[in-house]
Structures are given as structure tokens and as C-alpha cells.
C-alpha positions as CSV (number, residue, x, y, z in Angstrom):
1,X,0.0,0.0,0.0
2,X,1.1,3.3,-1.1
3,X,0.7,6.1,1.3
4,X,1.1,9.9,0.6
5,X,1.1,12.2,3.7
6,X,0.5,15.8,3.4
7,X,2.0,18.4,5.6
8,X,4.9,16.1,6.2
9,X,7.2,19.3,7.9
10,X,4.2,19.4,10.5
11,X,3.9,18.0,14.2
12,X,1.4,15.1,13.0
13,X,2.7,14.3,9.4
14,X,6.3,14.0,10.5
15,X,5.3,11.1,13.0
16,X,2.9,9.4,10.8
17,X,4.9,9.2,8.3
18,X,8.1,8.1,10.6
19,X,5.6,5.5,12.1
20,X,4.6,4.3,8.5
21,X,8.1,3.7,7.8
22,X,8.8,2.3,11.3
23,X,5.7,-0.5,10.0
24,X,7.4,-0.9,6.6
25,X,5.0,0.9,4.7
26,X,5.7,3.0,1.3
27,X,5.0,5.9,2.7
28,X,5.9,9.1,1.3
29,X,5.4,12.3,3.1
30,X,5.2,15.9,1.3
31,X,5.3,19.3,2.7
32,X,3.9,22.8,1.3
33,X,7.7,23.5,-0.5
34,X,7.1,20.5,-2.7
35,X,3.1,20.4,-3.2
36,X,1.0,23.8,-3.2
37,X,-2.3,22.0,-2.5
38,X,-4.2,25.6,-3.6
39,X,-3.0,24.8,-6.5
40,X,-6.0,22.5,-8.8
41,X,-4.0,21.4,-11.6
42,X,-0.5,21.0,-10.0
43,X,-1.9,19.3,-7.2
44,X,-3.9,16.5,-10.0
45,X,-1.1,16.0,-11.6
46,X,1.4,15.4,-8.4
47,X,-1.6,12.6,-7.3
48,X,-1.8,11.4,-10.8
49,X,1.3,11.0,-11.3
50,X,2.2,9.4,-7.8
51,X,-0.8,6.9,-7.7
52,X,-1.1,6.5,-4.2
53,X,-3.1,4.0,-2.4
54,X,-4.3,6.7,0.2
55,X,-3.9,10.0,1.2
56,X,-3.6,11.5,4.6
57,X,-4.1,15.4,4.7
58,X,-2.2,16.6,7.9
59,X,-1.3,19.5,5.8
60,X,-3.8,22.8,7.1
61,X,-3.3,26.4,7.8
62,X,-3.2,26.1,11.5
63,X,-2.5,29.7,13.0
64,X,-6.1,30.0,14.6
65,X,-5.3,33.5,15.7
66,X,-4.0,35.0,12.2
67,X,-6.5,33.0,10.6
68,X,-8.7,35.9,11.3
69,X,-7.0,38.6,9.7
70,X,-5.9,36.0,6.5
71,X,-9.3,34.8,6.0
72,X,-8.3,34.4,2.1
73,X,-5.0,32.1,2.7
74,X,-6.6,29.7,5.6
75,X,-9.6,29.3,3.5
76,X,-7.6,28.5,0.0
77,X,-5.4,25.9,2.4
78,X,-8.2,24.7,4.3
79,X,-11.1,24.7,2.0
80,X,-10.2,24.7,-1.4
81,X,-6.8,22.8,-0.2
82,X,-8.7,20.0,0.7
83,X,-11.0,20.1,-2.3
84,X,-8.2,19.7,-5.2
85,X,-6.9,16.4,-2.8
86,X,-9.9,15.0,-2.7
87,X,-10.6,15.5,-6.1
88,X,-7.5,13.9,-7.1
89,X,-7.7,11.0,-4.9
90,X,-11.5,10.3,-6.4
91,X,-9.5,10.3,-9.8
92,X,-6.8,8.0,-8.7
93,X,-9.6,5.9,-6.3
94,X,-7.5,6.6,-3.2
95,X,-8.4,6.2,0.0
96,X,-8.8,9.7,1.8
97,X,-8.2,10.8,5.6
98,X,-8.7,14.3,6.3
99,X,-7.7,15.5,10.2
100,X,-10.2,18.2,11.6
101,X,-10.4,20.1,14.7
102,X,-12.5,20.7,17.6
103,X,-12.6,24.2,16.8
104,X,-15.9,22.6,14.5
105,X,-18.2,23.0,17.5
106,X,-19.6,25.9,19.5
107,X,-17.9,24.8,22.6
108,X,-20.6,25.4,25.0
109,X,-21.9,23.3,27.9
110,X,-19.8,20.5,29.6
111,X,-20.8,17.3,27.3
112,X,-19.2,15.5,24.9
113,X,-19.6,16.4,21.4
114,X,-20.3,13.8,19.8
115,X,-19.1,12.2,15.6
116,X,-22.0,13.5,14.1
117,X,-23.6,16.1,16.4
118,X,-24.2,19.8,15.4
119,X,-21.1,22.0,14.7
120,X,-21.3,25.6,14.8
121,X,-17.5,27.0,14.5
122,X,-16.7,30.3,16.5
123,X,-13.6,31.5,15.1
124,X,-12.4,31.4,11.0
125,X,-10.1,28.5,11.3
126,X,-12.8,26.6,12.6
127,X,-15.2,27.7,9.8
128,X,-12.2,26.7,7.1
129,X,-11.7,23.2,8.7
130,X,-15.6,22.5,9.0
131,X,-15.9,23.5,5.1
132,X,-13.1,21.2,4.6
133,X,-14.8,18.4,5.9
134,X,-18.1,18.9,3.9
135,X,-16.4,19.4,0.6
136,X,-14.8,15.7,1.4
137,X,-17.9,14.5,2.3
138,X,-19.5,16.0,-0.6
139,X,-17.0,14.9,-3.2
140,X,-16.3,11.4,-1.7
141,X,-18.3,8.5,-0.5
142,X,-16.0,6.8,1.2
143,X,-13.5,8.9,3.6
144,X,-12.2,9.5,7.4
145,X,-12.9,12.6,9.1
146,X,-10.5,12.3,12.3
147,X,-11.2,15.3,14.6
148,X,-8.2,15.5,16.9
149,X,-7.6,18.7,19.4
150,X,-4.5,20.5,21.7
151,X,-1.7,18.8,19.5
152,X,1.9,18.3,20.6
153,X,4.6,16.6,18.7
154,X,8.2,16.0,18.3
155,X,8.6,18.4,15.2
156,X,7.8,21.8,15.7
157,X,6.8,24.5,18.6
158,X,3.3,23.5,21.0
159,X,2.2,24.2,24.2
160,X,4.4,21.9,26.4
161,X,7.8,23.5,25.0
162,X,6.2,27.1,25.6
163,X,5.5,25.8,29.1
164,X,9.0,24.6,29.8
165,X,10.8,27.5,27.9
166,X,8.7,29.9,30.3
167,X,9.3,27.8,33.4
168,X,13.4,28.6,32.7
169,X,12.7,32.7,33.3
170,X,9.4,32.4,35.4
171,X,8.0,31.5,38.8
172,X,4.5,32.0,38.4
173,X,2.2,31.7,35.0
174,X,-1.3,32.7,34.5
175,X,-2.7,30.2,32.5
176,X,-6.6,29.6,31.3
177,X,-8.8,27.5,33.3
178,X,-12.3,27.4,31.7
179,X,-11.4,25.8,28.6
180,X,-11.2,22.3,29.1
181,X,-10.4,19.0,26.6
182,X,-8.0,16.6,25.6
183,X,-4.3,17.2,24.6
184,X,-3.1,15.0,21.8
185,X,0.3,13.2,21.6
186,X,1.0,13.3,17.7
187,X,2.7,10.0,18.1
188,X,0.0,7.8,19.9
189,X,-1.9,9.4,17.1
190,X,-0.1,8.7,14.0
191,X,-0.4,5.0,15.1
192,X,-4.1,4.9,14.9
193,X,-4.1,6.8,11.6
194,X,-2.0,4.2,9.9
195,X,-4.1,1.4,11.8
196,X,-6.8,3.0,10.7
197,X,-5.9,4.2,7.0
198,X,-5.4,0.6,6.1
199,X,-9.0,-0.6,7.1
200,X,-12.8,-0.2,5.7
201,X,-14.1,1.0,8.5
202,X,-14.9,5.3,7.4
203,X,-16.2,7.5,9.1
204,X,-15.9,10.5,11.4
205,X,-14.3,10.3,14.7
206,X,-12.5,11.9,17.8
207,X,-9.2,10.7,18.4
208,X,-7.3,13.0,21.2
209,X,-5.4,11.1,24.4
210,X,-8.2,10.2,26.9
211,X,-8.9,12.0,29.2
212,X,-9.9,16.0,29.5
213,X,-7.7,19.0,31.7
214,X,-8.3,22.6,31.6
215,X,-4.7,24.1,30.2
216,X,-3.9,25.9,33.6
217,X,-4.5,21.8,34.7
218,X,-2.2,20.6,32.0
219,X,0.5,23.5,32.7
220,X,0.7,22.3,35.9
221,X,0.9,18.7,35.3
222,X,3.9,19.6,32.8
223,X,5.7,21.3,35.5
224,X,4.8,18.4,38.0
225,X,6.5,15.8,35.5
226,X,9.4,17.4,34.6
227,X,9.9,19.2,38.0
228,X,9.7,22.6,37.4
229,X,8.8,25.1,40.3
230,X,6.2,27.0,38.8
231,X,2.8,28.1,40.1
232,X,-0.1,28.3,38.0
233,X,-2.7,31.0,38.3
234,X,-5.6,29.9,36.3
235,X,-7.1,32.6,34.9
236,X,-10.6,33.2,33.0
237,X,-10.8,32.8,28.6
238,X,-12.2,36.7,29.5
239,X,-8.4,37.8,31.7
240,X,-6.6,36.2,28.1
241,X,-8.3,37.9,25.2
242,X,-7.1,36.3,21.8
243,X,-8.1,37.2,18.4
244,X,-9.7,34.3,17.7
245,X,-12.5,33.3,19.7
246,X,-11.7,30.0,21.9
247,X,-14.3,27.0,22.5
248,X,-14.7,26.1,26.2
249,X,-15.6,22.7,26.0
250,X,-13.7,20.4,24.0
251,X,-14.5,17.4,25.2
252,X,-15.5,15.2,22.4
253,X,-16.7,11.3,22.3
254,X,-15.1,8.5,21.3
255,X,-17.7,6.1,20.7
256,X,-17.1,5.9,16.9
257,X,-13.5,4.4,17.8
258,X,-14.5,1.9,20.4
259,X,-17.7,0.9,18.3
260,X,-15.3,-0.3,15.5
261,X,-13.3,-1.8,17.7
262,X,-10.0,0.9,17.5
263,X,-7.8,1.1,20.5
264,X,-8.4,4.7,22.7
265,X,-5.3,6.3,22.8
266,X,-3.7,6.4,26.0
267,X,-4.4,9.1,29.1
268,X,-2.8,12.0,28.5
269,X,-0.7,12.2,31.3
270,X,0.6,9.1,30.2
271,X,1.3,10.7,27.0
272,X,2.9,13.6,28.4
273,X,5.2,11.4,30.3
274,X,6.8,9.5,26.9
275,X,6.8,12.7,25.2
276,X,9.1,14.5,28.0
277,X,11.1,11.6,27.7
278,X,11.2,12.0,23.9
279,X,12.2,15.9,24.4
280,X,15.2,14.7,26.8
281,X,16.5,12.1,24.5
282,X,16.5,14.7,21.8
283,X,18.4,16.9,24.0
């Protein structure tokens, strides 16, 4: 099986594809310098010419906050992005995974949003990724939607490393404590996807660590782990104003993983542990 992975300089395609490899899979992994997915006909005749079995899209315009200013470039990444890749992989009759957000729902309340509940983005990055997912269910009758949320990862900059870098100068951190969900280990992840890119079994689903933390819990917990003396002040979404709008409930529901019959990925203090480790062998 032939395996093309978009946004292969990001946190998540870097360890899907390493874990692909790691399986002895052809898997090939691309990044935005060798494949401008806004781009309709370059981007048919990169898949046409490749013939790949299936497609993962890591690739996305991810800065939520500039997002709102850049409406135009997050929604020709996002949306139209998305659009050309699934169009080619219909041509080539590839399989095709698409990785979402939790920035799709509202945010309100304290349940679980569930696969195929209402969405009702708040901010434009939200918006691009939701459109995203309806022009790959639109164009394709067989896909994954894989909603994932608070990503860290070996390859590139996340919340955890602006934790520690901040626990080197400060003391004390305010952090926010009414938005609460589920961090997500791009490792543990990348696992799944492959497990999961090489079955029948489509559909939407949630796949974050298990588990949920506010981030002024999941500050502190970093600090715990990799003893740092720093206090947390959580602090209100209302004391940290951000461009973008922020959900406070993340919390989504994995039932469409356990119902066919994929592993949960493990807590999220459990993930936080190996990827400390990871950081200190890197070191």
C-alpha cells in the first residue's frame, strides 16, 4: 500500500509518516515547498502522477489566531486545499483521511460532542476546517474525518515547549482554566491513523489522548512531570483575550472508535510522560 502524507514538515505528518516507515510501509510524506495543495492542476497531476493508495491530509493552515485577519489564505489551504486532494484522490480511487479540529463545534456546555452532532464553529479557522470536511464528504463516498484537538509533537513549537521554555525565566504563569479537553500526543496518534488508514471501516471520529484538563491543569501537570517550580494562576478565557475566539468545552466522544473496535489512545498524562522523555532524548 502506497501512502502519501500531506504536511509532512508538521507535528502530526512527520510522525505518521516516521511511524509508516517504522511499519514498513511505502510511505511518502510531502510538505507545502514540494506540493501547493491551492494549487488544482499541479496538485492533480502530483496525485496522478504518484498513484497512491491513500492520502492522509495533515497538511492545514493552523495559525487560529492570524486565521482571522488571513481569512483568504486559511480558506484557500483549508477549504479549497482539501477540495483539489480530494478530487484527485476520487481520480486515482485513493483512499482519503482528512484530520479536523474541535474548533468545528460551538464549545458550550460540559458534554461531549459527539461524531455526528451539530457544529457551529466560533472563530475562521474553525469555519475553514468544517468547510473542509463537507467538501470531502461531498465529493467522496468513502472517507475519514479524524477530529483530533491541543496537538503536541516531536517536530515543531506547542504548548508543552512554551511551558517549559517559560518555566526557565518564570515562577509564576497565569494560564486559562475554563477551557477544558483533551491534549493530543501526535505520536499515539499517528499510530491509529495508519491502523486506521489501512481498514474499511470510514467514518468521522475523535481521536485526542483520553482524558480531559483545563490548560492551567495541564500546565501544571507539565511542570509536576518534569519538575519545574512554577505556580499556575488559572485565569478566565475573559483575563486572556485572543483574536480568535476559543471553545470552552472540547470534550469530544469517542464512541465511533471503540464501536469499531480501535484502541483509545492512551491518558494523557501518560502521553505527556513519553513525550518528556522524547524531548530529553532529543536533547
Amino acid at each position: 500500500m502506497k501512502i502519501l502524507v500531506t504536511g509532512y514538515t508538521g507535528q502530526l505528518g512527520f510522525d505518521v509518516v516516521n511511524e509508516g516507515k517504522k511499519q514498513g510501509l511505502d510511505i511518502i510524506g510531502v510538505g507545502s515547498a514540494h506540493l501547493d495543495i491551492t494549487l488544482e492542476e499541479k496538485t492533480f497531476n502530483y496525485i496522478n502522477e504518484l498513484r497512491p493508495d491513500a492520502i492522509i491530509h495533515c497538511a492545514a493552515y493552523t495559525a487560529v489566531d492570524k486565521a482571522e485577519d488571513d481569512k483568504d489564505t486559511s480558506w484557500k489551504v483549508n477549504v479549497e486545499g482539501t477540495r483539489n486532494l480530494a478530487n484527485a484522490a476520487k481520480e486515482v480511487n485513493a483512499k482519503f483521511m482528512y484530520i479536523s479540529t474541535d474548533y468545528v463545534f460551538e464549545g458550550t456546555g460540559e458534554n461531549e460532542f459527539k461524531e455526528t452532532g451539530g457544529t457551529k464553529p466560533i472563530n475562521h479557522y474553525g469555519l475553514t476546517k468544517l468547510e473542509g470536511e463537507k467538501a470531502v464528504q461531498k465529493l467522496l463516498d468513502s472517507y475519514f474525518i479524524v477530529r483530533i484537538s491541543w496537538v503536541f509533537g516531536k517536530n515543531g513549537n506547542n504548548f508543552i515547549k512554551t511551558m517549559l521554555r517559560l518555566s526557565e525565566s518564570h515562577d509564576e504563569l497565569n494560564v486559562v482554566g475554563d477551557q477544558i479537553g483533551s491534549p493530543t500526543y501526535t505520536y499515539d496518534l499517528a499510530t491509529l491513523l495508519i491502523e486506521m488508514i489501512q481498514s474499511d471501516k470510514y467514518g468521522i471520529y475523535h481521536a485526542s489522548n483520553d482524558g480531559f484538563c483545563s490548560w492551567a491543569e495541564f500546565a501544571e501537570e507539565i511542570f509536576r512531570q518534569a519538575d519545574k517550580k512554577v505556580k499556575v494562576n488559572a485565569i478566565s478565557t475573559e483575563e486572556y483575550p485572543t483574536k480568535a475566539a476559543r471553545p470552552k468545552n472540547s470534550r469530544m466522544s469517542k464512541d465511533n472508535l471503540v464501536k469499531n473496535g480501535f484502541n483509545k489512545l492512551p491518558k494523557w498524562q501518560d502521553a505527556l510522560k513519553h513525550y518528556l522523555n522524547e524531548l530529553i532524548e532529543v536533547k
